[in-house]
C-alpha angles and dihedrals in degrees: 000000000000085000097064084048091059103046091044092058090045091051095051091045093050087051091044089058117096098222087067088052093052089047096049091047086051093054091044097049093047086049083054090048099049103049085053089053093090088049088053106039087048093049093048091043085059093040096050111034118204082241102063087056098091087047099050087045097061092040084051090050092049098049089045095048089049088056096051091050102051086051098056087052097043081048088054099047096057091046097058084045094045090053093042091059084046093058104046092051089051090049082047100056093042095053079055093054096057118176082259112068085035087057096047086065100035082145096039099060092038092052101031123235 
């Protein structure tokens, strides 16, 4: 007797618990959502006929290989910006560093500080 009693706890306590909720609800929403699939797929099927594929593809091509076009511009554009501020702060720095002032520590940059 105090078997029953037992299995019949645990198997309260297993339904009280809410991961068996959450996994009960999971397996009632994807039978829902199978038994609308047919419905679905038909109405895709109408929406989107297998003629209009080649078509899409290449649309989809096209757009894909603007994109990629207008990044690589976009890429090369920063990079010749990129090298151009480079290259004014290294004509800066070297106007501020005048043959004079080098001149001025000829020991100083040959035997460090």
């Amino acid at each position: 007797m105090y078997r029953n009693i037992d299995v019949m706890t645990e198997m309260r306590k297993l339904t009280d618990s809410k991961p068996v909720h959450a996994v009960a609800g999971a397996g009632v929403l994807a039978s829902q959502t199978l038994k609308d699939l047919p419905g679905l797929l038909a109405r895709w099927g109408s929406e989107n006929p297998v003629t209009s594929l080649p078509s899409r593809a290449t649309g989809f091509g096209k757009t894909a290989q603007t994109r990629a076009t207008s990044a690589a511009q976009t890429a090369q554009a920063r990079a010749t910006s990129a090298a151009q501020t480079a290259q004014a702060g290294r004509s800066s720095c070297l106007r501020a560093l005048s043959p004079a002032s080098v001149a001025l520590e000829p020991t100083a940059s040959r035997n460090g500080p």
